[in-house]
C-alpha positions in Angstrom: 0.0 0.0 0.0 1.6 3.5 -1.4 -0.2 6.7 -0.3 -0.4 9.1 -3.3 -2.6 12.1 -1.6 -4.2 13.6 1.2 -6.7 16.1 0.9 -8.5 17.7 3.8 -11.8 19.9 4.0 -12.6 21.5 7.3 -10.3 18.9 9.3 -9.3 20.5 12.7 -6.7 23.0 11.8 -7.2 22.6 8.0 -9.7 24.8 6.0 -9.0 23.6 2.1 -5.6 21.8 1.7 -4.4 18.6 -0.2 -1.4 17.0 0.4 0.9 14.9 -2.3 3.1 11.8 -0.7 5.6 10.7 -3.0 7.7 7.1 -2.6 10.1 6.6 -0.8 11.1 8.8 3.1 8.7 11.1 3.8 9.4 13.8 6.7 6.5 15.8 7.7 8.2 19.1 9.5 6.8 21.5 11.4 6.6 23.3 14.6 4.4 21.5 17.5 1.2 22.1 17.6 1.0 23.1 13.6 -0.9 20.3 12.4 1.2 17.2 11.3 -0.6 14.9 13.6 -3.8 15.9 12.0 -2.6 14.7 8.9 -1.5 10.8 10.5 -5.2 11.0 12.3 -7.4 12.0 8.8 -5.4 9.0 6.9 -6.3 6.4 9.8 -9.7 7.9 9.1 -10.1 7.5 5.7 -9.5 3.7 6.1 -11.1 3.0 9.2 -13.7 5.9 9.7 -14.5 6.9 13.2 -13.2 4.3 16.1 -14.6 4.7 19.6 -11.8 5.9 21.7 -9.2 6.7 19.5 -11.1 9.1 16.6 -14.1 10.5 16.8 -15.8 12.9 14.9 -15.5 16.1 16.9 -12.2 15.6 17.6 -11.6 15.7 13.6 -14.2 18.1 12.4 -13.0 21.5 12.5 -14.8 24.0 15.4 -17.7 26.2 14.0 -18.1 24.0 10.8 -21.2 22.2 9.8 -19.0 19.7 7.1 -16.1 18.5 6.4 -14.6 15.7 4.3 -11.2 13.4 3.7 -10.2 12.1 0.4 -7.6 9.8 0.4 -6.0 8.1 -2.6 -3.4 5.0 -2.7 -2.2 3.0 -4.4 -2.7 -1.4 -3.5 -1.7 -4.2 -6.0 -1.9 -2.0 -9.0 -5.0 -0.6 -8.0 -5.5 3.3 -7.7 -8.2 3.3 -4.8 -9.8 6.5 -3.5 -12.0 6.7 -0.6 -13.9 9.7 0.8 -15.1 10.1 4.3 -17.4 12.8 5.0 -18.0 14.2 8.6 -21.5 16.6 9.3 -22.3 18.6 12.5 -26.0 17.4 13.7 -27.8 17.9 16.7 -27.1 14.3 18.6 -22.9 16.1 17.6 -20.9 15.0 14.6 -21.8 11.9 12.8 -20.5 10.3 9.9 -22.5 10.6 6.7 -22.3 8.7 3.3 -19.3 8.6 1.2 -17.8 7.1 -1.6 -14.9 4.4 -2.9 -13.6 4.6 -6.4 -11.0 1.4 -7.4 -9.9 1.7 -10.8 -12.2 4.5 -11.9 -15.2 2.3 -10.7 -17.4 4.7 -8.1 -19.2 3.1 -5.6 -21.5 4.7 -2.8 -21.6 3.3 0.4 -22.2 4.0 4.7 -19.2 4.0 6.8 -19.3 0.1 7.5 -19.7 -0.3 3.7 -16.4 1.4 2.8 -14.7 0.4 5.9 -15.7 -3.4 4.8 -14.6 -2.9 0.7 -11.1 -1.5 2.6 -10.5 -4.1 4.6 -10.5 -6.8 2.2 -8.5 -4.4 -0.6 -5.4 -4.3 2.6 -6.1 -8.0 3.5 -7.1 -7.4 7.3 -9.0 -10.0 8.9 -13.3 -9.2 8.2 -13.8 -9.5 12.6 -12.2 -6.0 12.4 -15.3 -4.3 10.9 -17.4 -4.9 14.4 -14.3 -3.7 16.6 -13.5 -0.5 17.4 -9.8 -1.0 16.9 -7.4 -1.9 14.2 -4.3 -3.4 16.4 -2.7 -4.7 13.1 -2.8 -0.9 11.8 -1.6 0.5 14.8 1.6 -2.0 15.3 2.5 -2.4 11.6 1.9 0.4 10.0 1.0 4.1 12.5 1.4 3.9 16.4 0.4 7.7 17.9 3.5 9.5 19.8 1.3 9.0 23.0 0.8 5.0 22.1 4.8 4.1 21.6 5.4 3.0 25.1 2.5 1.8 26.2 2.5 -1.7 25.4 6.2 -1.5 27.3 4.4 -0.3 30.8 1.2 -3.4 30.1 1.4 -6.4 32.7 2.7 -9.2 30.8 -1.2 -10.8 30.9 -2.2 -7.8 28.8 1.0 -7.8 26.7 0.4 -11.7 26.1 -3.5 -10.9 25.6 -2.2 -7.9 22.7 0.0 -9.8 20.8 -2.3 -12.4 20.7 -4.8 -10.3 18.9 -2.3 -8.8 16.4 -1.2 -12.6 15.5 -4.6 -14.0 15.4 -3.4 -16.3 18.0 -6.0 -15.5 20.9 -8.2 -18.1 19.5 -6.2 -20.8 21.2 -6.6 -19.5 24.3 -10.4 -18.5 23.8 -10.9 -22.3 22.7 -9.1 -23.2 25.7 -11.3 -21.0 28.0 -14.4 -22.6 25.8 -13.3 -26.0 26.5 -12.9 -25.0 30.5 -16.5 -23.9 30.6 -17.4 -26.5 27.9 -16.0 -29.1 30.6 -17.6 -27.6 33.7 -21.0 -27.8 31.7 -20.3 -31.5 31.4 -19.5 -32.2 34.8 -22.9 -30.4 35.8 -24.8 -32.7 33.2 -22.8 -35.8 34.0 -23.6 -35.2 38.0 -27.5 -34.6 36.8 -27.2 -38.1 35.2 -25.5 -39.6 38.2 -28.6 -38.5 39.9 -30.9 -39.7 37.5 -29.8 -43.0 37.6 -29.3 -43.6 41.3 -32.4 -45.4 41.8 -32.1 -47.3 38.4 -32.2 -51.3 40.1 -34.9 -50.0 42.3 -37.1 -48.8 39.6 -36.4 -52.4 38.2 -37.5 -54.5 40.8 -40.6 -52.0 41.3 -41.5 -53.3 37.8 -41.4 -56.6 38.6 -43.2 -56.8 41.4 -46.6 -54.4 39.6 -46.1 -56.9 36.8 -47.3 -59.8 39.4 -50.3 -57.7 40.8 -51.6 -56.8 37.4 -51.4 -61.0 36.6 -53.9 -61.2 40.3 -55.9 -58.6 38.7 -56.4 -59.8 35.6 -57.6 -63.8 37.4 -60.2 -61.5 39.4 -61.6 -60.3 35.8 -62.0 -63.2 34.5 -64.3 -64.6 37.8 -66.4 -61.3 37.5 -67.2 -61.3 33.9 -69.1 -64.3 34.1 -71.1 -63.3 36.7 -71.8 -59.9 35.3 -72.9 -61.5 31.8 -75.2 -64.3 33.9 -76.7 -61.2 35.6 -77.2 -59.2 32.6 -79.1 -62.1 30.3 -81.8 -62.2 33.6 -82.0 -58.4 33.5 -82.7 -58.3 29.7 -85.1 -60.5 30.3 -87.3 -59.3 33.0 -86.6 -55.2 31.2 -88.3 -56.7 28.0 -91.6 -57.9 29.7 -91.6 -54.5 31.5 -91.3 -52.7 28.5 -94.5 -55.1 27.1 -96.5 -54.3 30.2 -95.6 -50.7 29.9 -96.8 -50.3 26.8 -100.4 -51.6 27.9 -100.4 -49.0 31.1 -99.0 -46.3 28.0 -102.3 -47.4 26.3 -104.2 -46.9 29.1 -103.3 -43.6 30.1 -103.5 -42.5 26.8 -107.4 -42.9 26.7 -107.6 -41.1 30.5 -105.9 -38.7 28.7 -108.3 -38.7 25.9 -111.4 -39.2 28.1 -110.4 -36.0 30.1 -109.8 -34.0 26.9 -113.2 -35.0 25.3 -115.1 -34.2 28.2 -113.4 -30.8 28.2 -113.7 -29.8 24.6 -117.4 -30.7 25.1 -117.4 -28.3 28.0 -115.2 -25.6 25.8 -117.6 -26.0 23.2 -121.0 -25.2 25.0 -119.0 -21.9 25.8 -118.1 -21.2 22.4 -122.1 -21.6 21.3 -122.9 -19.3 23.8 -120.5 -17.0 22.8 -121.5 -17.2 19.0 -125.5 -16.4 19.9 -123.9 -13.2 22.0 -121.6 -12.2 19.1 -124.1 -12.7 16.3 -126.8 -10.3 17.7 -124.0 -7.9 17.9 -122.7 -7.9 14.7 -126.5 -7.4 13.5 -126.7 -3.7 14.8 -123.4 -2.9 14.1 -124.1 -3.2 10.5 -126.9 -1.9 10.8 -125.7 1.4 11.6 -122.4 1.4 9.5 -125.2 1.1 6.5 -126.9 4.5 8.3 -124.0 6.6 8.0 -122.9 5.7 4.5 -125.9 6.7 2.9 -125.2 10.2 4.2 -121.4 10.5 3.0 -120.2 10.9 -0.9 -117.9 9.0 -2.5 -114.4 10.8 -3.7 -111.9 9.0 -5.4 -108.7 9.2 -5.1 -106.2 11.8 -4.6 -102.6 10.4 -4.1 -101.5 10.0 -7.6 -101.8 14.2 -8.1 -100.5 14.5 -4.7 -97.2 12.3 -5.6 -97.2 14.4 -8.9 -97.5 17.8 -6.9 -94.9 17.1 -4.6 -92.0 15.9 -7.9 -93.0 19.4 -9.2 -92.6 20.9 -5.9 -89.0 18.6 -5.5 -87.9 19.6 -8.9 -88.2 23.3 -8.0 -86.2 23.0 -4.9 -83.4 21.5 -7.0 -83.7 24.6 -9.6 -83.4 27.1 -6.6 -80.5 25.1 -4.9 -78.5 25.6 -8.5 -79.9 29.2 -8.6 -78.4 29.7 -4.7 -75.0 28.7 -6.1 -74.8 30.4 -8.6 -75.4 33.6 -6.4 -72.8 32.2 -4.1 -70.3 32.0 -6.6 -70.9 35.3 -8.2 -71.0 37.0 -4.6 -67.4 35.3 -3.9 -66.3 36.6 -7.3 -67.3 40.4 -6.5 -65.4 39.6 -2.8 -62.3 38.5 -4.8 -62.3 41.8 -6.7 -63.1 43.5 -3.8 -59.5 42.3 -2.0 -57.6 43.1 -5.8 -58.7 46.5 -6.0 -57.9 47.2 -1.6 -54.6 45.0 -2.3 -53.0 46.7 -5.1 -54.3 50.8 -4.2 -51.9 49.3 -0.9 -48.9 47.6 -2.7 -46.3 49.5 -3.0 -43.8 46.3 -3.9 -44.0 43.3 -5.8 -43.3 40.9 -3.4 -41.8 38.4 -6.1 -39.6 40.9 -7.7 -39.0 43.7 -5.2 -39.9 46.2 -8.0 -41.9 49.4 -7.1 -45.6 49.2 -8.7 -46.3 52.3 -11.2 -49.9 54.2 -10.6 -50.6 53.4 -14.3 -50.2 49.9 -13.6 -52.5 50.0 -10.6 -55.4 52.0 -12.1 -55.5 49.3 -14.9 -55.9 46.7 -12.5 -58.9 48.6 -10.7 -60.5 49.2 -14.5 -60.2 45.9 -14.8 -61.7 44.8 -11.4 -64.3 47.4 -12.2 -65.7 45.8 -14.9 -65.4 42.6 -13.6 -67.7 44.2 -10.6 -70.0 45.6 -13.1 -70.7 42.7 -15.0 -70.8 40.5 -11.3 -74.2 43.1 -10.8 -75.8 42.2 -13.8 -75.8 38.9 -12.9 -76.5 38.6 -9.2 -79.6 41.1 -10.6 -80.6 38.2 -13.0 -80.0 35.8 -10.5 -82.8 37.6 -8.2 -85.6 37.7 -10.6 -85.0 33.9 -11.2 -85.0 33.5 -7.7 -88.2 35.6 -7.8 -90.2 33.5 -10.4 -89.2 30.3 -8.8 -90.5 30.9 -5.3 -93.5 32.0 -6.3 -94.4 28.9 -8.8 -93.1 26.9 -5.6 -95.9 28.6 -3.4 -99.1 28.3 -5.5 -97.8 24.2 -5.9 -97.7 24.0 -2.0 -101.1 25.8 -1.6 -102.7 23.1 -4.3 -101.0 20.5 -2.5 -102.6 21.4 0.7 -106.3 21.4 -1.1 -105.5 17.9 -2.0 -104.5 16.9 1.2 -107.8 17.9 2.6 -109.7 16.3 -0.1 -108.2 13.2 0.2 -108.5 13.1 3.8 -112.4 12.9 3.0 -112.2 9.7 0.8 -110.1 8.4 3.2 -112.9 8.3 6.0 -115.2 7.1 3.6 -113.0 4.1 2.8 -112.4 3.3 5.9 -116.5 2.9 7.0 -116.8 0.8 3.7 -114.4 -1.6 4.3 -115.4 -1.9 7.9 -119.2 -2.5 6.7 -117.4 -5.2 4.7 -116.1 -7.0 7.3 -118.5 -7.5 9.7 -120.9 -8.8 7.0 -117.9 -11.4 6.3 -117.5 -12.1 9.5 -121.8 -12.2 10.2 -121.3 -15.3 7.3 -118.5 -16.7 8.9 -120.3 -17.1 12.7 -123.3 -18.0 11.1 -121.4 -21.2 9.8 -119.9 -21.7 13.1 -123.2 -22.2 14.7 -123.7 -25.4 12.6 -120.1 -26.6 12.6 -120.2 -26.4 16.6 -124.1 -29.3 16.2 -122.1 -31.8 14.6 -119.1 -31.7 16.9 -121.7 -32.1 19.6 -123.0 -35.2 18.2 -119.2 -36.5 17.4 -117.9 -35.6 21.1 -121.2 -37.9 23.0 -120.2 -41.0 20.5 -116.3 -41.0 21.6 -117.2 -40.3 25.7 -119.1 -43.6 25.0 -116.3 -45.5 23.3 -113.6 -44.6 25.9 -115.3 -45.3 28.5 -115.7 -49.0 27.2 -112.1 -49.5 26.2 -111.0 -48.7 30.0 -112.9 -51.3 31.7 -110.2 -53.6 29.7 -107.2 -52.5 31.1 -108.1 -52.1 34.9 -105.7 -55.3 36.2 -102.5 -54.4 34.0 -101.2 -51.8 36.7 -101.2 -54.3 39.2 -99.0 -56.7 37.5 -96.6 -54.0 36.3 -95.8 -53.5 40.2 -95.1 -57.0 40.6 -93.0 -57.5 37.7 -91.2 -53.8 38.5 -90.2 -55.2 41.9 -88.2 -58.2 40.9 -86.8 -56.2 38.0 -85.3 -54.0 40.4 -83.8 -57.0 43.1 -82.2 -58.9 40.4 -80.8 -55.3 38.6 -79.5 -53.6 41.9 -77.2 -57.1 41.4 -76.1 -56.6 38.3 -75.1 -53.2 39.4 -72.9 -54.2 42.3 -71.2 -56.6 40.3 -70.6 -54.3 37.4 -69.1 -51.7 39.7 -66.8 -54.1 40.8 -65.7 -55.6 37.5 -65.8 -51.4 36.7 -63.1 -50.9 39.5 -61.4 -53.7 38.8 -60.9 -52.3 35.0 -59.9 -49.4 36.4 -57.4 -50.2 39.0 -56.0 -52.4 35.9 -55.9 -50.1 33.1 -53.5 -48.0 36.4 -51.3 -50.5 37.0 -50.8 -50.9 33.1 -50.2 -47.0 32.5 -47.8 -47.0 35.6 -46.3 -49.9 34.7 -45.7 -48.4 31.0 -44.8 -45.2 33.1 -42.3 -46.9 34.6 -40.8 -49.0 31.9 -40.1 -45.5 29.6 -38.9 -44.2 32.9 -36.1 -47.3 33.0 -35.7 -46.9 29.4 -34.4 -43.3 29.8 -32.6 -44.1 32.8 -30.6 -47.1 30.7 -30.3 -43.8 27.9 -29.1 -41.9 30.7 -26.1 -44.3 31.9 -25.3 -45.1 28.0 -24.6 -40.8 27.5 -23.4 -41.2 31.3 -20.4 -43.6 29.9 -20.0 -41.3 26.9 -19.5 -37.9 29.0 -16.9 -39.6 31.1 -15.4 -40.6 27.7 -15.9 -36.7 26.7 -13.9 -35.0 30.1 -11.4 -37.5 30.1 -10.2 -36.9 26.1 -10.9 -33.1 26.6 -8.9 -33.4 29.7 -5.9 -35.4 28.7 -5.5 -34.7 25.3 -7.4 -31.4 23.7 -6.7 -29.2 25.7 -2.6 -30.0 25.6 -2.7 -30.3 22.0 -3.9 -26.3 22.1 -1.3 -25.7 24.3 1.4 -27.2 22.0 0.1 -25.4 19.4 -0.4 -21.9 20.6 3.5 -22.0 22.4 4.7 -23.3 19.4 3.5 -20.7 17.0 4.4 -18.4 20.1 7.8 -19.4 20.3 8.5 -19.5 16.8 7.4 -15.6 16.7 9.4 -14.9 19.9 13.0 -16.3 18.5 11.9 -13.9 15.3 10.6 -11.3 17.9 13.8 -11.2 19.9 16.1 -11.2 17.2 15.1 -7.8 15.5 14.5 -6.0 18.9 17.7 -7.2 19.7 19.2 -6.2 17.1 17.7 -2.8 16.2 17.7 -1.6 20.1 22.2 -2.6 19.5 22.0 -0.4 16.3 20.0 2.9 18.0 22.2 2.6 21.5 25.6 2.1 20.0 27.1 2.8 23.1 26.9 -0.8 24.3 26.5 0.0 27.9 22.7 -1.3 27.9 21.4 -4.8 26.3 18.2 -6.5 25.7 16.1 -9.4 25.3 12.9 -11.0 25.4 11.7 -13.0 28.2 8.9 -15.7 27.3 6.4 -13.3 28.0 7.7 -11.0 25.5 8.6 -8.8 28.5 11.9 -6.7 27.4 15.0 -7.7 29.5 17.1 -5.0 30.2 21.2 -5.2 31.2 23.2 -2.1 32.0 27.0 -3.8 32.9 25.9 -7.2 33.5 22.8 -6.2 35.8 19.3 -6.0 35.3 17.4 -2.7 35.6 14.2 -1.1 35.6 12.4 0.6 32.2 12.0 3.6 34.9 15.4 3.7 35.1 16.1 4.4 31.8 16.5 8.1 30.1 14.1 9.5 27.8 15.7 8.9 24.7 16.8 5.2 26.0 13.0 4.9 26.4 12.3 6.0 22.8 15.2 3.8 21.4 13.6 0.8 23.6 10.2 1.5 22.4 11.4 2.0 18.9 13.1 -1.0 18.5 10.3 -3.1 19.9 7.3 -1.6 17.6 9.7 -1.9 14.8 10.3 -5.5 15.5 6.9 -6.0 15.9 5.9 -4.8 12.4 8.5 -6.5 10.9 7.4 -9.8 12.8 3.7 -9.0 12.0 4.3 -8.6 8.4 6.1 -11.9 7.8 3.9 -13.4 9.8 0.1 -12.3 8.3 0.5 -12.8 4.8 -2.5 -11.3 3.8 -1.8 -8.0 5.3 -0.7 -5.7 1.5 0.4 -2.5 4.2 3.9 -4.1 4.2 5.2 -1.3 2.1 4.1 1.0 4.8 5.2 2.7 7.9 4.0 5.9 9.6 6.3 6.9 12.9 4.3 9.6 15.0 7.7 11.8 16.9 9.7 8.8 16.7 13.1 10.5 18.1 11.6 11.9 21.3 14.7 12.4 23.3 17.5 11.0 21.0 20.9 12.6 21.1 22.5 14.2 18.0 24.2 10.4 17.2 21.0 8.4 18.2 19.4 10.2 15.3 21.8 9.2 12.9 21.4 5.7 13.7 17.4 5.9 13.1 18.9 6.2 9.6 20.9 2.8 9.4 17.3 1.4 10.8 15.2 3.1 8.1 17.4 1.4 5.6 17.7 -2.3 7.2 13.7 -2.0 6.8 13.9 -1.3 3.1 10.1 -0.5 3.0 8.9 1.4 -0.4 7.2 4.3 1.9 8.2 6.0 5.2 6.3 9.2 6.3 7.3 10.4 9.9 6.4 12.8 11.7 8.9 15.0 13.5 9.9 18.4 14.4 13.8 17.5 14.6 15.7 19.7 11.4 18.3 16.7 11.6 16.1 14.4 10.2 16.0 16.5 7.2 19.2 14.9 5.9 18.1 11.3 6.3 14.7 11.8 3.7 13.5 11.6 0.4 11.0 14.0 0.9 10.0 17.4 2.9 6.6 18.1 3.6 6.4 21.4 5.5 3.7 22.2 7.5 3.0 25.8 9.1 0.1 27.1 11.0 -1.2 30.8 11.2 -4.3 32.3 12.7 -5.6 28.6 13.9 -4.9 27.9 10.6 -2.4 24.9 9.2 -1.2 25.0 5.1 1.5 22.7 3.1 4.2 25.1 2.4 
């Protein structure tokens, strides 16, 4: 990966600037505080957008502006990539918007996660990195921060061992062993739960046995009372049949009581109803005589409603006409409003409020002409309109005082109508009593023939009740027997059809219990292969590829920390832990011992090991070609400075942009990139 350009819009110190890297050493000089960080920061942007902790958007986005943007373009594999962050002020603070990614000319749009996913697989870093909120591969192999060069030299070795881990993609051994350690612990829990389950397994067996015998005691008991309850059944279908035979005669029997009861009561009914006919008829007699009175002095009129249904269309069909006529006045009265407000609005304008030009007295009187005669012709009509109005009411009135007449008229014929039809039916209804009268003789003469025949028919059946209660009594005896016995062979089901659902109970039960102690065996199987053998075989493997690093490691931190401290006075090395080792004349010392720039060369020489390390190591990283140092020679003498040189070289890396504020430097580069600031202000000289 070769960086071609930098450029910045509203990026903390930077208002409009672009910056051009070209191969090779790159020194980015300027005083502190004038900006050069900014510049490390924006890159790290561009590639990774915002990470929690370490970039955020107001930290980047300049103070008092609502946007700002970073467009970086590199160069990866012969691929020309540009990518374009873009950074807005919102209310919730600055958030990352949209941008874009072009590869070869090809443009795609995409969110923050898109681009930062379509750049990790261009550089070859491992896809996990899109959820975290760090790149530790970035930050070791290719740009540490000034602050971040000596930090991982203060960690505890746990958290050193836990970093480098991460970087090498090696902390997967040690979470599988931490998964097998829980993985384990969940086993022992299940296989105590199965010890438990299977505790009482022999008992549960000989419980079996021992139903297994009842149910066969059970089952010899059935057998005895089915017989009985069948013998006792046959004599209980016997005697229910000649009941039913019996019953049927006593059902006979009360039938004609029934009937007897019935006739005598309609016969009674009936002398009622002749009385009640001889009352009604006389009645009806004077009543019509009298209707036939009064008609004789009332005329007939016939009917009115067809020309009142007619009136009231006529009357309908008018209201519709006035509705229109109504709407037509509204519109014509909102019309003459309308012209009203054009004629008050423009005597008051003084501006156009589209165009801000002044409005002329010319152009205002033609308006009101115009209005004018709109107004004038707006009269004529609402005038028109009135007279229609006019004509319309008034046809409407002499309809609604013709319908009135009618109303009245028909009201007569309706009285009329009403007497006739009333005549009508109480003639009718004279004829229909008058038939009743010899209807109720004959069932008169019917009713005395069938008390006579009932009465004979019940002299028949007078002894059947008293052998029905003979019969009914040893029914019941010989049932009540049947009953006992079928509760019994009932129970006996029951307490059976238990035992057999316990029994299956129990069986499935010692079924899963001999499942149980078959996954019992295979668990302690499990633990003891996890145990013995997995769970070294991880450990080989992670010390393995641990040691192979560390010999690598050591060598290169060895030999770069010789090269920056020529001196010889202090050595170094690399404990198993990766801890650094430190000598001064045969004796061990402190890193808090040290001076500042024996710090820096320490730290140096131990983050350039590591990259080096990393980048044989990972090799799918394509940042190899590389390497941004952040104030790399923070208290180095005049000579320690000239060795960073002969360390520069031994890394042989295509690009190397550091960041210092040392004018010595400016003899080791390539490449100048000066950087000023004025008025809060930074710009590329």
């Amino acid at each position: 990966m070769i960086i071609r350009s930098l450029e910045l819009k509203n990026i903390r110190s930077y208002l409009d600037d672009t910056i051009s890297f070209p191969e090779g050493s790159v020194l980015l000089s300027g005083d502190i505080g004038s900006g050069k960080t900014t510049i490390l920061l924006a890159i790290e942007f561009a590639i990774f957008g915002i990470i929690k902790g370490t970039v955020s958007g107001s930290t980047l986005l300049r103070h008092g502006k609502k946007e700002g943007y970073v467009k970086l373009i590199f160069e990866i594999k012969d691929k020309t990539v540009e990518v374009m962050r873009v950074l807005k002020r919102q209310t919730a603070g600055v958030q990352q918007s949209s941008g874009h990614i072009i590869i070869d000319g090809i443009k795609k749009e995409g969110t923050a996660n898109e681009l930062k996913s379509q750049i990790l697989q261009l550089i070859g870093y491992p896809d996990e990195l899109l959820t975290k909120s760090k790149s530790l591969i970035f930050r070791f192999t290719v740009y540490t921060p000034q602050e971040e060069m000596k930090h991982i030299l203060y960690e505890s070795k746990d958290e050193r061992l836990d970093t480098l881990r991460k970087i090498f993609n090696i902390d997967r051994y040690k979470t599988i062993r931490d998964n097998t350690f829980n993985y384990m612990r969940e086993l022992k829990l299940k296989k105590s739960n199965l010890e438990g389950k299977i505790s009482d397994l022999e008992e549960k067996k000989e419980l079996l046995k021992k139903r297994k015998q009842e149910l066969k005691s059970i089952d010899e008991e059935l057998e005895k009372l089915s017989v009985e309850e069948e013998k006792t059944r046959n004599i209980v279908d016997k005697k229910k049949k000649e009941l039913r035979e019996i019953e049927e005669q006593i059902k006979k029997f009360n039938e004609l009581k029934k009937e007897l009861a019935l006739t005598k009561q309609n016969q009674a009914l009936l002398e009622k109803l002749e009385k009640k006919n001889v009352q009604e008829t006389d009645i009806l007699k004077k009543e019509i005589s009298s209707l036939k009175k009064e008609l004789r002095g009332i005329k007939e009129v016939k009917d009115l409603d067809e020309q009142i249904t007619n009136i009231k269309k006529e009357i309908e069909k008018i209201d519709e006409e006035i509705d229109k006529t109504q709407e037509k006045e509204t519109e014509q009265k909102v019309a003459q409003q309308n012209s009203e407000k054009i004629k008050k609005k423009i005597v008051e304008l003084d501006k156009c409020p589209t165009c801000e030009q002044k409005v002329e007295e010319d152009h205002k009187k033609k308006i009101t002409e115009r209005e004018n005669a709109r107004l004038e012709i707006i009269k004529r009509n609402l005038e028109k309109i009135r007279k229609i109005k006019e004509t319309q009411e008034k046809k409407k009135h002499i309809l609604e005082e013709e319908l009135e007449r009618l109303r009245e008229e028909n009201k007569k014929s309706s009285v009329y109508n009403v007497k006739l039809q009333n005549l009508k039916e109480k003639e009718a209804q004279f004829v229909e009593l008058e038939e009743q009268k010899q209807d109720f003789a004959s069932q008169t003469l019917k009713l005395d023939i069938k008390l006579k025949d009932t009465d004979a028919e019940l002299e028949k059946h007078k002894e059947t009740e008293t052998e029905y209660e003979k019969e009914k009594n040893e029914y019941e005896k010989i049932n009540e027997e049947h009953k006992k016995i079928s509760v019994l062979l009932a129970s006996q089901k029951t307490r059976k059809e238990g035992f057999e659902k316990q029994n299956a109970e129990l069986e499935q039960e010692i079924d899963k219990k001999e499942q149980d102690k078959k996954r019992l065996g295979f668990l302690n199987e499990l633990l003891n292969w996890l145990n013995q053998y997995f769970i070294n075989v991880i450990a080989i493997i992670e010390k393995q590829i641990l040691l192979k690093i560390h010999q690598e490691f050591s060598a290169y931190f060895k030999e770069w920390f010789d090269v920056l401290m020529e001196e010889g006075t202090l050595t170094v090395r690399l404990d198993e832990d990766f801890t650094p080792i430190i000598e001064q004349n045969g004796y061990e010392t402190y890193l808090e011992n040290l001076s500042g720039g024996e710090k820096t060369s320490l730290a140096l020489a131990y983050r350039l090991a590591l990259n080096k390390v990393i980048n044989d190591f990972i090799s799918t990283i394509k940042t190899k070609d590389l390497i941004i140092l952040d104030e790399p020679t923070d208290g180095f003498s005049s000579e320690q400075l000239d060795k960073l040189r002969d360390v520069l070289e031994q890394l042989n890396i295509k690009q190397t942009i550091i960041v210092s504020h040392e004018s010595k430097l400016e003899s080791y580069v390539d490449n100048i990139i000066r950087i000023a600031k004025q008025e809060h202000v930074s710009r590329v000289l």
